[in-house]
N, CA, C and O of each residue as an XYZ file, in Angstrom:
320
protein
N     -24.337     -5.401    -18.924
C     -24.684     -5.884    -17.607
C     -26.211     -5.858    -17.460
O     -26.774     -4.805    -17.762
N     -27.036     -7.024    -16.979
C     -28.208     -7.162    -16.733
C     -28.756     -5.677    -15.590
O     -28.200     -5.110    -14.649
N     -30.081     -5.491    -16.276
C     -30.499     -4.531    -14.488
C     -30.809     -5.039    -13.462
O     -30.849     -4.385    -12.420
N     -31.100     -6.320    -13.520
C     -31.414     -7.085    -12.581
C     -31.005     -9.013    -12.760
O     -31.044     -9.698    -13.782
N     -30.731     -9.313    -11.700
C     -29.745     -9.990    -11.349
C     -30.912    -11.402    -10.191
O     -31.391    -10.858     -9.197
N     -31.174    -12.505    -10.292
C     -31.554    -13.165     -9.610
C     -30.567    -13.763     -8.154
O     -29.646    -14.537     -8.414
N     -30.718    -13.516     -7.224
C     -29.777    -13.874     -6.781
C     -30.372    -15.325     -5.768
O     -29.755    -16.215     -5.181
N     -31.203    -15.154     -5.855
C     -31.907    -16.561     -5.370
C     -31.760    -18.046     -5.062
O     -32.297    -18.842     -4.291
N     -30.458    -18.098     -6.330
C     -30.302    -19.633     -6.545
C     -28.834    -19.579     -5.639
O     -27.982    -20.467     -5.617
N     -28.799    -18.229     -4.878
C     -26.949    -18.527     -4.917
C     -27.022    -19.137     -3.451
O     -27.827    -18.555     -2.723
N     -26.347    -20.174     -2.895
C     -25.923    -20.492     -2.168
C     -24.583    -19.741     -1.368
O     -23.544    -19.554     -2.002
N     -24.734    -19.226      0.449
C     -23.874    -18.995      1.086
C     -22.726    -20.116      1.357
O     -22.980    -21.315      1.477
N     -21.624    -19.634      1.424
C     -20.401    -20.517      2.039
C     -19.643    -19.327      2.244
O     -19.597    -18.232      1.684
N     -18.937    -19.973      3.418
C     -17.044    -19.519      3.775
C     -16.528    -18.898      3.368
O     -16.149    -19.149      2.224
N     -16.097    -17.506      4.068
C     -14.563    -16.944      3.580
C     -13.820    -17.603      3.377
O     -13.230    -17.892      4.418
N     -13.213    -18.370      2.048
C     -12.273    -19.191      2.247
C     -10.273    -17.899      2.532
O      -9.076    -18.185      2.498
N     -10.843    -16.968      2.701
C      -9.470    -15.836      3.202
C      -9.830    -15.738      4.440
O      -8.762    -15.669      5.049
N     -10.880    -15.678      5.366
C     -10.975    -15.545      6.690
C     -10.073    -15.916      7.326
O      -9.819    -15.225      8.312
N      -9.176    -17.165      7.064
C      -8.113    -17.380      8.282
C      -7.044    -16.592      7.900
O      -6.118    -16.732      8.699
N      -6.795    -15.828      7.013
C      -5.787    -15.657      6.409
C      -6.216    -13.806      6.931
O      -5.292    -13.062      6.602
N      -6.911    -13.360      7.346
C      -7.074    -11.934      8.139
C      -6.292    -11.436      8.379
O      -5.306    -12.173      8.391
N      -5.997    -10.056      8.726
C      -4.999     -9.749      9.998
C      -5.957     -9.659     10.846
O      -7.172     -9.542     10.690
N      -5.087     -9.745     12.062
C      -5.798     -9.851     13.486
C      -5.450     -8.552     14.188
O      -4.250     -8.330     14.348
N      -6.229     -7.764     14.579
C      -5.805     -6.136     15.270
C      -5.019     -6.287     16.681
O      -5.471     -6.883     17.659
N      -3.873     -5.697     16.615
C      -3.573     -6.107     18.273
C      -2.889     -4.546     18.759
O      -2.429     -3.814     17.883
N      -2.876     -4.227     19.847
C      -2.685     -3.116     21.038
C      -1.132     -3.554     21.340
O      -0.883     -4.683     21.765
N       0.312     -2.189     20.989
C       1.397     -2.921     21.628
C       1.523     -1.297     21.823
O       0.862     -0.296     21.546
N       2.997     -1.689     22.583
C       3.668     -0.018     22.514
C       4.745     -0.204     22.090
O       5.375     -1.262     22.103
N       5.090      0.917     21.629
C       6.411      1.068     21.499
C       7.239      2.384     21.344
O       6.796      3.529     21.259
N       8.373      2.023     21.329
C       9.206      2.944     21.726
C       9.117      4.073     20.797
O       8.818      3.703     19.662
N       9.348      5.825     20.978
C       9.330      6.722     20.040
C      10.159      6.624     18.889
O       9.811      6.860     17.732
N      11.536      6.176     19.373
C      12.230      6.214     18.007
C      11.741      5.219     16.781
O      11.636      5.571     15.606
N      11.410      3.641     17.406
C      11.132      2.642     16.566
C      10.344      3.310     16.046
O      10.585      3.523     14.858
N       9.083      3.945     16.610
C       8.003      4.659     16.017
C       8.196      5.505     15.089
O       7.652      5.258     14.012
N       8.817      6.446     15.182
C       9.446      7.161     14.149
C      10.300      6.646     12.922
O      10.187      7.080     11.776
N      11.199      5.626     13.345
C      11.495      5.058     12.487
C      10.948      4.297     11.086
O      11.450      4.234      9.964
N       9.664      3.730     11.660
C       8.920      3.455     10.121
C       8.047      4.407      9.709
O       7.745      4.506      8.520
N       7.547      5.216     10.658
C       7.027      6.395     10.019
C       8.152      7.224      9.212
O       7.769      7.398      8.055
N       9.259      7.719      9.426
C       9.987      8.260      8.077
C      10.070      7.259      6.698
O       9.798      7.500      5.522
N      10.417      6.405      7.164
C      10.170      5.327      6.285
C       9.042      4.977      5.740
O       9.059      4.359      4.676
N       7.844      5.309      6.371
C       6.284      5.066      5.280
C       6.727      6.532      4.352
O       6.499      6.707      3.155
N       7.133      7.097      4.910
C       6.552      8.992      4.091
C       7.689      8.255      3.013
O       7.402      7.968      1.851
N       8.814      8.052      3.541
C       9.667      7.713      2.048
C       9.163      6.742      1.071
O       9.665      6.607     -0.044
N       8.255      6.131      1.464
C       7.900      4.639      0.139
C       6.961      4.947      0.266
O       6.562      4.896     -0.898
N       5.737      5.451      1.129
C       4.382      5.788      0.532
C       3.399      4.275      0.586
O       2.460      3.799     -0.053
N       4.198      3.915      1.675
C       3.498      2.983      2.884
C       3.121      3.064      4.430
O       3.928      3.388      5.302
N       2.048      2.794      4.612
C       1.665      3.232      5.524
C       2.786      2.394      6.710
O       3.287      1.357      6.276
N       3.090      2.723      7.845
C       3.981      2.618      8.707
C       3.688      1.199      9.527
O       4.675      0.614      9.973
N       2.147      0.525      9.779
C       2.076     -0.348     10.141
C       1.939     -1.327      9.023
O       2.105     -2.481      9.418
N       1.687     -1.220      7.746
C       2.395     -2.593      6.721
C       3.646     -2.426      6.820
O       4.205     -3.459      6.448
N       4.657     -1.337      7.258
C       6.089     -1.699      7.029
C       6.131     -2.307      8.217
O       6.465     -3.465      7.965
N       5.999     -2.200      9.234
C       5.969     -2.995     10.595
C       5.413     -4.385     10.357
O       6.182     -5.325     10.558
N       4.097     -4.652      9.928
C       3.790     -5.674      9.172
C       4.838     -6.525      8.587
O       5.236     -7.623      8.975
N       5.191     -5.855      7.634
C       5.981     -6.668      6.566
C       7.638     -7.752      7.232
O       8.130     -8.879      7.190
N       7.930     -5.980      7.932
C       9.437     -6.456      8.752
C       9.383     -7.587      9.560
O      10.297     -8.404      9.444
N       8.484     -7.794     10.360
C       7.955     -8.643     10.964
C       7.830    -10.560     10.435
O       8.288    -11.656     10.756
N       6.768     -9.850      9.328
C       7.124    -11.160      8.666
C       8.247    -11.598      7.999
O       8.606    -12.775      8.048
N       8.796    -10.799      7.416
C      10.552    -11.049      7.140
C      11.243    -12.012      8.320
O      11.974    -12.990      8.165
N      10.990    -11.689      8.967
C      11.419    -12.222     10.275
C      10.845    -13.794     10.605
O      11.570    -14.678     11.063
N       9.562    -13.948     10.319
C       9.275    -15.147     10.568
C       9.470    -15.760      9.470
O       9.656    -16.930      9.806
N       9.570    -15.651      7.889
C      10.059    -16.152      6.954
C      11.188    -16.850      7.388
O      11.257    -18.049      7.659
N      12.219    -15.861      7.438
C      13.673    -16.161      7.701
C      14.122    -16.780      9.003
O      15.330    -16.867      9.225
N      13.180    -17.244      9.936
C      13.109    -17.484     11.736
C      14.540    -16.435     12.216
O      15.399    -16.923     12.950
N      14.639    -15.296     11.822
C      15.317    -14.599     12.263
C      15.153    -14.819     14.161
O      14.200    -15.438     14.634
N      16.322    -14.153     15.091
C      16.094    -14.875     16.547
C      16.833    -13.792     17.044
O      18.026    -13.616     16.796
N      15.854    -12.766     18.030
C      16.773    -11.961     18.759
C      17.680    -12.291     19.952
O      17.358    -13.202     20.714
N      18.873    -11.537     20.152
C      20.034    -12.381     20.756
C      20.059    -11.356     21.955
O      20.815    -10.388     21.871
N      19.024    -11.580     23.406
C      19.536    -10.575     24.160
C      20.525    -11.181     25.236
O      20.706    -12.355     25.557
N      21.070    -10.091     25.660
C      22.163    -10.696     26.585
C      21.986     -9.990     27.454
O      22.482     -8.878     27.278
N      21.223    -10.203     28.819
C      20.834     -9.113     30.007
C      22.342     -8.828     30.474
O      23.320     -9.335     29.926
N      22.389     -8.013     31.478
C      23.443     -7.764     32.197
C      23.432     -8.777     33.167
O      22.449     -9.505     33.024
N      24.080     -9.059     33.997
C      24.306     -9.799     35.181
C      24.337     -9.086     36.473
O      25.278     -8.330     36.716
N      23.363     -9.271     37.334
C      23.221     -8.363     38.491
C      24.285     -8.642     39.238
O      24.649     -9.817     39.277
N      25.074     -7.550     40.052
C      26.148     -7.374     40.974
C      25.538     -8.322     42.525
O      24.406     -8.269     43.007
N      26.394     -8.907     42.880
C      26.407     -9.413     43.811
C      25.785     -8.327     45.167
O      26.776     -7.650     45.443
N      24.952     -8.005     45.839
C      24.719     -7.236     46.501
C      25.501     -7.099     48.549
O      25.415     -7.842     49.527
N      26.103     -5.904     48.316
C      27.035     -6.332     49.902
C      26.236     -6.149     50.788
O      25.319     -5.346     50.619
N      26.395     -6.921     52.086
C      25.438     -6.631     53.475
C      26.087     -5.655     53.796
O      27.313     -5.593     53.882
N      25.061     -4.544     54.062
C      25.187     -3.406     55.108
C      25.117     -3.627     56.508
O      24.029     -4.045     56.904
N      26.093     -3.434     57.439
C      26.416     -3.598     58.922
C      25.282     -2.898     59.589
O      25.229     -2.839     60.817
């Protein structure tokens, strides 16, 4: 390896991975979910938000589609 290195001629350009980032985002969630990939990082020796990461994208791979079904609120009686 040279000790010295011209770097003069090099021309800047583009992250061409920049779009491809993760983007940091703020959520909450529930203790158990929480716990849940945390036992699960200690078991594979991944950190808990790439398994969250990952599951996630599994999900958009596959357009997996959560199916909620609220309850139906009770008709409410007039009080006299």
């Amino acid at each position: 390896m040279k000790s010295e290195y011209d770097l003069s001629t090099l021309r800047a350009r583009k992250n061409p991975y920049a779009a491809k980032l993760k983007k940091p985002v703020s959520m909450r969630l529930s203790e158990d979910v929480l716990g849940y990939f945390k036992d699960m990082a200690r078991q594979s020796g991944v950190p808990y938000q790439s398994l969250i990461n990952l599951y996630l994208r599994d999900c958009v791979r596959n357009h997996r589609r959560l199916e909620i079904a609220w309850p139906t609120a009770r008709p409410r009686i007039a009080e006299r």
